[in-house]
N, CA, C and O atoms as CSV, one atom per row, in Angstrom:
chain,resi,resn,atom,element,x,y,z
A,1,UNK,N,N,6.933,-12.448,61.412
A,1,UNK,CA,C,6.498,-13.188,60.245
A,1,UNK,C,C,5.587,-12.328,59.370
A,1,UNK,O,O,5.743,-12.392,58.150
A,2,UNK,N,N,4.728,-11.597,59.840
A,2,UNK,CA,C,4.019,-10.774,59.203
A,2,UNK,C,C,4.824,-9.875,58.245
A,2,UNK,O,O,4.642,-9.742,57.035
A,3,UNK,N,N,5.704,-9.315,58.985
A,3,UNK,CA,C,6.511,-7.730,58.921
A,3,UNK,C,C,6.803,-9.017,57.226
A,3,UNK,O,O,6.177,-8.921,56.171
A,4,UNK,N,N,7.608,-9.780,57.457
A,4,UNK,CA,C,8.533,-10.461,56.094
A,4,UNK,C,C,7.055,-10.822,55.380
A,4,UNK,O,O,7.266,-10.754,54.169
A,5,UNK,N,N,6.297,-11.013,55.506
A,5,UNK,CA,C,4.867,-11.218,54.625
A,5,UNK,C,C,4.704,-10.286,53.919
A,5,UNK,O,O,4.900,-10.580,52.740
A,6,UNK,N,N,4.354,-8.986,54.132
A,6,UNK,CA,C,4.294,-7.690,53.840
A,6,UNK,C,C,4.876,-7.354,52.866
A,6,UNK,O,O,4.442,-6.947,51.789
A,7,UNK,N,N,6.579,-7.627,53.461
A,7,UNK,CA,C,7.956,-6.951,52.484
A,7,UNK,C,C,7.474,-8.193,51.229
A,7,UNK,O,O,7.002,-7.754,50.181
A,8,UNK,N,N,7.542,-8.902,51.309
A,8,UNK,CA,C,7.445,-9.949,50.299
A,8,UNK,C,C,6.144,-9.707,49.193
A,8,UNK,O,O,6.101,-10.042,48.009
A,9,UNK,N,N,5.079,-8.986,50.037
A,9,UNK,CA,C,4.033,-8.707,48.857
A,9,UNK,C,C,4.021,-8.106,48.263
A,9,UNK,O,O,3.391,-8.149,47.206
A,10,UNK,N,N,4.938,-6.968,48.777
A,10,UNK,CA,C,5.564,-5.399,48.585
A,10,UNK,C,C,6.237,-5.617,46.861
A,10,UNK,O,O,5.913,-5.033,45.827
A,11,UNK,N,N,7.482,-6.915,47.148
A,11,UNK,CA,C,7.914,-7.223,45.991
A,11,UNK,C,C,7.312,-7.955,45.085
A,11,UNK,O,O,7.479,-7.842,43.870
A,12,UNK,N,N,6.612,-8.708,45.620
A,12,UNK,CA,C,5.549,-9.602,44.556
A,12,UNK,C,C,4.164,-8.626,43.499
A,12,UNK,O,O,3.521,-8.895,42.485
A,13,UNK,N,N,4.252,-7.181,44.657
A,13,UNK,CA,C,3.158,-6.348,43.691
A,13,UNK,C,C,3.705,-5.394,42.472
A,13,UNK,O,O,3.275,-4.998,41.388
A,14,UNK,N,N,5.005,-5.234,43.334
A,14,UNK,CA,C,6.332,-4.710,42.365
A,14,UNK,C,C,6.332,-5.616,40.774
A,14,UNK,O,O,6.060,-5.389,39.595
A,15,UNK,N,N,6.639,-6.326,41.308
A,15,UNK,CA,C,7.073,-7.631,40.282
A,15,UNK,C,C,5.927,-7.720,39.279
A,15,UNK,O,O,6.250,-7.525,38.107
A,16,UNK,N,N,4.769,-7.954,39.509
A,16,UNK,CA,C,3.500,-7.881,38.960
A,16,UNK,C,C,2.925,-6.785,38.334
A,16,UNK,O,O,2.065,-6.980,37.474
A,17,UNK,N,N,3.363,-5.357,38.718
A,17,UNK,CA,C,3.122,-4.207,38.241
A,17,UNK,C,C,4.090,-4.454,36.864
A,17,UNK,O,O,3.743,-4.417,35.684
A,18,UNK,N,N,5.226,-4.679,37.361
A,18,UNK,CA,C,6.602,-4.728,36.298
A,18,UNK,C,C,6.578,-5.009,34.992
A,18,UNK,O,O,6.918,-4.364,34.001
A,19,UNK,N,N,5.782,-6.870,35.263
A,19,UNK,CA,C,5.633,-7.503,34.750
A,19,UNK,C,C,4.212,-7.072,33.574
A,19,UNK,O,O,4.323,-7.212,32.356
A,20,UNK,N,N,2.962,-6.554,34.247
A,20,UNK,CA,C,2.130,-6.047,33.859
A,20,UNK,C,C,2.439,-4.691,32.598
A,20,UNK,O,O,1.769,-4.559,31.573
A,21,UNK,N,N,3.010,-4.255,32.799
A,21,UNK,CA,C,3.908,-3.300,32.612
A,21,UNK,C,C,4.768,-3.739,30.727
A,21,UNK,O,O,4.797,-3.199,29.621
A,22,UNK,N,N,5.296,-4.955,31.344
A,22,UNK,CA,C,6.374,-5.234,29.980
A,22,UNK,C,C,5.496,-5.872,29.112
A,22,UNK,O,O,5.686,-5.720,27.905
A,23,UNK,N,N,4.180,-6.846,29.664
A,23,UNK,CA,C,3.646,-7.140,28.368
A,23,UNK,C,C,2.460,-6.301,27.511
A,23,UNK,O,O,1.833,-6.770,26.561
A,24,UNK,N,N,2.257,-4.542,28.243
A,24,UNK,CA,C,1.599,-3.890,27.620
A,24,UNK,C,C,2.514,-3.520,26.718
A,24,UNK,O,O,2.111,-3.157,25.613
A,25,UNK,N,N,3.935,-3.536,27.007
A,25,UNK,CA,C,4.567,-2.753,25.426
A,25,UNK,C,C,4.601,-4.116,24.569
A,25,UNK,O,O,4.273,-3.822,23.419
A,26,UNK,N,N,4.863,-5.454,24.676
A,26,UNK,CA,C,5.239,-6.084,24.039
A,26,UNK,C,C,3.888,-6.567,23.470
A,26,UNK,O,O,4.053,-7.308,22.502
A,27,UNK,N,N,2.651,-6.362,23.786
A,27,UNK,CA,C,1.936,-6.198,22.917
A,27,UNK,C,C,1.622,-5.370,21.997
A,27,UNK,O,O,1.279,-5.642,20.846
A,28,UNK,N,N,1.779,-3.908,22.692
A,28,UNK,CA,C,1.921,-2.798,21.681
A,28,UNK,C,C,2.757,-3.068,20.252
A,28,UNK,O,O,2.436,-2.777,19.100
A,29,UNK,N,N,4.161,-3.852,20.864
A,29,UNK,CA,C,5.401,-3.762,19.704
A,29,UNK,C,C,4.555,-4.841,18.845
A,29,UNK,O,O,4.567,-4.713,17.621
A,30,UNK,N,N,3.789,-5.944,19.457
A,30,UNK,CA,C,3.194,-6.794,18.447
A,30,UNK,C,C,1.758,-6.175,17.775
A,30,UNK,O,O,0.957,-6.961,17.270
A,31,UNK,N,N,1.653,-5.611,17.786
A,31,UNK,CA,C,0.549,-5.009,17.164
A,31,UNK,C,C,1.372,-4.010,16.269
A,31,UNK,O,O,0.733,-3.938,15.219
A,32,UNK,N,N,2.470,-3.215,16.181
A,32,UNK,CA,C,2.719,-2.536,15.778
A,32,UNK,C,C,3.573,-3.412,14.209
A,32,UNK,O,O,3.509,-3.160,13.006
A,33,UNK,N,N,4.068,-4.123,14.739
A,33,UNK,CA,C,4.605,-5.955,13.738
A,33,UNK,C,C,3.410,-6.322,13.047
A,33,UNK,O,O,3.142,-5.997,11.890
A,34,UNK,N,N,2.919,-6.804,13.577
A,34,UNK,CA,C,1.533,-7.281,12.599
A,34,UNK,C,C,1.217,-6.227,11.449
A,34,UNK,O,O,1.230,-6.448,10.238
A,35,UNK,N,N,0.959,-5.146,12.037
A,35,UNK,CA,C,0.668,-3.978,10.399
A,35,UNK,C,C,1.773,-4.028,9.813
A,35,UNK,O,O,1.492,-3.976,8.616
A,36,UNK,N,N,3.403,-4.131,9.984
A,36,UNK,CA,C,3.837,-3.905,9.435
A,36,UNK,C,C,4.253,-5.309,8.198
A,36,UNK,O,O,4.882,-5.352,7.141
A,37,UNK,N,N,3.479,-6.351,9.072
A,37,UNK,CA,C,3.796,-7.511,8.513
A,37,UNK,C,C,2.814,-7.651,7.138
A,37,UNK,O,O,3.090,-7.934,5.972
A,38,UNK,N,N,1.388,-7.281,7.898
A,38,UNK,CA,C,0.512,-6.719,6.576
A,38,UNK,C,C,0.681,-5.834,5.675
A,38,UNK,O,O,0.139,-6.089,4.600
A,39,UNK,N,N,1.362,-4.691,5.763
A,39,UNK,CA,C,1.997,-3.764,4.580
A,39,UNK,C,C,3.388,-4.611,4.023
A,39,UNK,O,O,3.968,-3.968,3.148
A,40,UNK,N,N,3.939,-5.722,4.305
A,40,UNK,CA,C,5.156,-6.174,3.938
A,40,UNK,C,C,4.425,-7.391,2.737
A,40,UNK,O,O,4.947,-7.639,1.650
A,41,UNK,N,N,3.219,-7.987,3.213
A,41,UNK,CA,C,2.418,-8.898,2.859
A,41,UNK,C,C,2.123,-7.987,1.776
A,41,UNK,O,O,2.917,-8.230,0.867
A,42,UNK,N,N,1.235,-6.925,1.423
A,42,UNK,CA,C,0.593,-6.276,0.373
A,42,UNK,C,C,1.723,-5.965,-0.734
A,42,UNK,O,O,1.545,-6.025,-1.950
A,43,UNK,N,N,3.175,-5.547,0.067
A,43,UNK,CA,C,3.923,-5.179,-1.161
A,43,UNK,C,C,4.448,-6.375,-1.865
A,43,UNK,O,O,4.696,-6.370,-3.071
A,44,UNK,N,N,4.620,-7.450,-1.052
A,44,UNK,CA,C,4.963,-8.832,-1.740
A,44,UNK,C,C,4.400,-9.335,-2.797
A,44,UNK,O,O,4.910,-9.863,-3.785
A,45,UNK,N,N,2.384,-8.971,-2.293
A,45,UNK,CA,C,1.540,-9.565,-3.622
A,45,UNK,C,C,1.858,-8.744,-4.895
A,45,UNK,O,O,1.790,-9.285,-5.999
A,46,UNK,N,N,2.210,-7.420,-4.752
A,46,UNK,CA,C,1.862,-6.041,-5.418
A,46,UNK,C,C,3.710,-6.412,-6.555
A,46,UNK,O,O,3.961,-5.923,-7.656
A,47,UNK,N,N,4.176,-6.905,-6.140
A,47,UNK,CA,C,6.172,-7.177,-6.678
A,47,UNK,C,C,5.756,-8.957,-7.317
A,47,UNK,O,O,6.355,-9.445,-8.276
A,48,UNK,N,N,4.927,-9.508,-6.743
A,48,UNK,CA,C,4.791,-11.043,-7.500
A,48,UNK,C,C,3.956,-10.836,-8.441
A,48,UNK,O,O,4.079,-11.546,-9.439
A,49,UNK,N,N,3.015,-9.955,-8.418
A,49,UNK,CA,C,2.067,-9.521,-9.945
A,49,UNK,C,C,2.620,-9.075,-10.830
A,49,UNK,O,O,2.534,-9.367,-12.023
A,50,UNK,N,N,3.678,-7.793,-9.958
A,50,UNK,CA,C,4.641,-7.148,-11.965
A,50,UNK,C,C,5.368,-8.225,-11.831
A,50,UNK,O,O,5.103,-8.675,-12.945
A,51,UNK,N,N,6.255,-9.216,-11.261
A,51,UNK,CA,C,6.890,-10.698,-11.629
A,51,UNK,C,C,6.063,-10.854,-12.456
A,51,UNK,O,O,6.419,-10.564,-13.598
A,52,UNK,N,N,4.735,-11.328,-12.280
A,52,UNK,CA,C,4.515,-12.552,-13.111
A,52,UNK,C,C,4.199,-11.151,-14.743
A,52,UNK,O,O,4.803,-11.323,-15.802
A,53,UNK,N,N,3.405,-10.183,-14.587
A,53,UNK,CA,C,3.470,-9.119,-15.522
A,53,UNK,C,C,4.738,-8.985,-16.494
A,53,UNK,O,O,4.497,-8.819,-17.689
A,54,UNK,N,N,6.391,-9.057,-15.964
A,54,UNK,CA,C,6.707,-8.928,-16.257
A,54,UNK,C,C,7.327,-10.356,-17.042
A,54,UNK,O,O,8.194,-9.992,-17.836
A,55,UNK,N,N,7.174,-11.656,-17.062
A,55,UNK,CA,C,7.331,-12.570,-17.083
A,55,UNK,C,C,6.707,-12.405,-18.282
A,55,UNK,O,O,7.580,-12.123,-19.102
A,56,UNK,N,N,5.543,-12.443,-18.838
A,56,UNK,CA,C,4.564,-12.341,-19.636
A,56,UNK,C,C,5.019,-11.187,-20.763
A,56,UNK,O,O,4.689,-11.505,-21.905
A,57,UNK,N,N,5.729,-9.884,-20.647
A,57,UNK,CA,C,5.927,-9.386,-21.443
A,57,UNK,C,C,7.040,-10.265,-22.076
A,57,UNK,O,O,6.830,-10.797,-23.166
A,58,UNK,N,N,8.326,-10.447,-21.362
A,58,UNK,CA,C,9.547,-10.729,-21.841
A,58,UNK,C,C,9.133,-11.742,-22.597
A,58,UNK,O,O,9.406,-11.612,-23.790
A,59,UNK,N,N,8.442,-12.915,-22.230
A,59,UNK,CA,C,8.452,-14.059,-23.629
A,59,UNK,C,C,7.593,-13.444,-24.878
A,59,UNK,O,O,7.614,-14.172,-25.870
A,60,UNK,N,N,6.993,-12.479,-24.982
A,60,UNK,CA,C,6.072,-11.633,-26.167
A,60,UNK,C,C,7.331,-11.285,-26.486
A,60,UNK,O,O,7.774,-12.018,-27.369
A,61,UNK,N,N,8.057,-10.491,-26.135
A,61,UNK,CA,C,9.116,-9.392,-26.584
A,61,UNK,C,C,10.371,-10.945,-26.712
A,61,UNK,O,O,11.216,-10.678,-25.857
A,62,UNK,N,N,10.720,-12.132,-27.289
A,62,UNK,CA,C,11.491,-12.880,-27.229
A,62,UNK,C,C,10.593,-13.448,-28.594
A,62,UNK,O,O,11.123,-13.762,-29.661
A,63,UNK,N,N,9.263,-13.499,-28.339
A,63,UNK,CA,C,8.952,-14.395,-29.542
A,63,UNK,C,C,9.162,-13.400,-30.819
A,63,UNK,O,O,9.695,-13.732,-31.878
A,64,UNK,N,N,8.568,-11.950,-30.465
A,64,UNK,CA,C,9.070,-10.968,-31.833
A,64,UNK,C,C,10.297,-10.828,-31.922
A,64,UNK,O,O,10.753,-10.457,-33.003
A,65,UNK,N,N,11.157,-11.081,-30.837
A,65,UNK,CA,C,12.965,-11.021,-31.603
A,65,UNK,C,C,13.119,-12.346,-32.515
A,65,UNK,O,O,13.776,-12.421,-33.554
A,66,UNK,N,N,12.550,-13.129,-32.047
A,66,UNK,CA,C,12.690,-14.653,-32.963
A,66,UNK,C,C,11.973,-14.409,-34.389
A,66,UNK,O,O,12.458,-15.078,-35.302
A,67,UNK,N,N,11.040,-13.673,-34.686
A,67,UNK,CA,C,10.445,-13.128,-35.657
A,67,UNK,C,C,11.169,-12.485,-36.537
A,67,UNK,O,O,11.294,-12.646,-37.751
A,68,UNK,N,N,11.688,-11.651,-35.716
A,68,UNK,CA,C,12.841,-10.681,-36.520
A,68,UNK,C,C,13.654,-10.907,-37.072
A,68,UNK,O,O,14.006,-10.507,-38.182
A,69,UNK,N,N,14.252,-11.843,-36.133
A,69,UNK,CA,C,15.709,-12.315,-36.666
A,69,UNK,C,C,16.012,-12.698,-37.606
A,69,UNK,O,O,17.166,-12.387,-37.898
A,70,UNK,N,N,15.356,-13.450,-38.511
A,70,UNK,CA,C,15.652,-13.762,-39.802
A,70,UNK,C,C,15.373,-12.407,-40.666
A,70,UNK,O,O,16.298,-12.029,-41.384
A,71,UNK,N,N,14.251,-11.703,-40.652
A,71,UNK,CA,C,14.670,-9.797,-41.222
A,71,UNK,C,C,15.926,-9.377,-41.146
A,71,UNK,O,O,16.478,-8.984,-42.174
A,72,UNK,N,N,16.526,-9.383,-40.061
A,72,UNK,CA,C,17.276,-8.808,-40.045
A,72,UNK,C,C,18.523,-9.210,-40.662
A,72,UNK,O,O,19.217,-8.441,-41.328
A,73,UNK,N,N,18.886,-10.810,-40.361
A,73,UNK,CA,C,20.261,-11.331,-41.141
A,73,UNK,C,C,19.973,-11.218,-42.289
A,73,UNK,O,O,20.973,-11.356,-42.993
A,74,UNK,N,N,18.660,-10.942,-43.106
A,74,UNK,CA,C,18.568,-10.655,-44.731
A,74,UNK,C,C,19.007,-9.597,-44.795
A,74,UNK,O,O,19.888,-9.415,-45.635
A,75,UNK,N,N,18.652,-8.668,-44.089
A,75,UNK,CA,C,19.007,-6.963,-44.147
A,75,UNK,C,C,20.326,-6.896,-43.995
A,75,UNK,O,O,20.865,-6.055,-44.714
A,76,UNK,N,N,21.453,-7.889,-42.856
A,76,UNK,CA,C,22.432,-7.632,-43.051
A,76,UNK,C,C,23.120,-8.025,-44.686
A,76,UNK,O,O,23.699,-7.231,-45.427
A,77,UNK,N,N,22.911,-9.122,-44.878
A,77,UNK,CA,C,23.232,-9.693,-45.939
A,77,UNK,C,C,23.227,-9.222,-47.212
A,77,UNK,O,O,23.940,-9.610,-48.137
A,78,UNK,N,N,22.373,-8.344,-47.231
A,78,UNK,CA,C,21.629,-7.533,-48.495
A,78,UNK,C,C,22.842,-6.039,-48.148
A,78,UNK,O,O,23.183,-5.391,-49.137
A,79,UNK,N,N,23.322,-5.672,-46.949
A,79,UNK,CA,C,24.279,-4.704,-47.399
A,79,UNK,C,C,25.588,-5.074,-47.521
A,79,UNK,O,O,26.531,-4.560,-48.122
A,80,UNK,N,N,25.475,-6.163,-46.774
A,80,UNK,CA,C,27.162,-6.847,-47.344
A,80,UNK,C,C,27.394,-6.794,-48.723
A,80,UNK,O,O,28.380,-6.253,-49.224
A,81,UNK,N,N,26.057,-7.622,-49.647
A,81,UNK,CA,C,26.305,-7.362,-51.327
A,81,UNK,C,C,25.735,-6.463,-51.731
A,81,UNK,O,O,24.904,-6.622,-52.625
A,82,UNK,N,N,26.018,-5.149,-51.165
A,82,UNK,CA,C,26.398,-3.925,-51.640
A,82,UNK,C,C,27.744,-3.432,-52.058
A,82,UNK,O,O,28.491,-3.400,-51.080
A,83,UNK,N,N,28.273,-3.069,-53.066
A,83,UNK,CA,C,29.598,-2.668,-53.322
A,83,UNK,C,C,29.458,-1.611,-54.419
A,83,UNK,O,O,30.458,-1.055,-54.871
């Protein structure tokens, strides 16, 4: 009974080393996730600022085409009655 006590702790220290073992990498890999989740986080804020940046130009650059536009169909108009 002993002798099978033994073998059995044998595998149970195995098992525990093993085990000890897989959640030092799988913390490692989570630590290594997390920064990358934080550099994924920074470029997100850094791409929703020129969004909204760029959001902000295009209706400026829409209200001066609306500005224009009537310049310009005069300008066309004015070389049509050219002859």
């Amino acid at each position: 009974m002993k002798i099978v006590l033994k073998e059995e702790n044998a595998k149970l220290d195995a098992a525990t080393e093993a085990t000890n073992k897989l959640l030092k990498e799988l913390d490692e890999k989570n630590k290594k996730a997390d920064i990358k989740a934080e550099e994924v986080n920074g470029v997100t804020e850094a791409c929703e600022a020129q969004r909204s940046q760029i959001e902000i130009e295009r209706d400026q650059a829409n209200k001066e085409l609306q500005q224009a536009l009537p310049y310009l169909r005069k300008a066309e108009d004015a070389v049509k009655s050219i002859k």
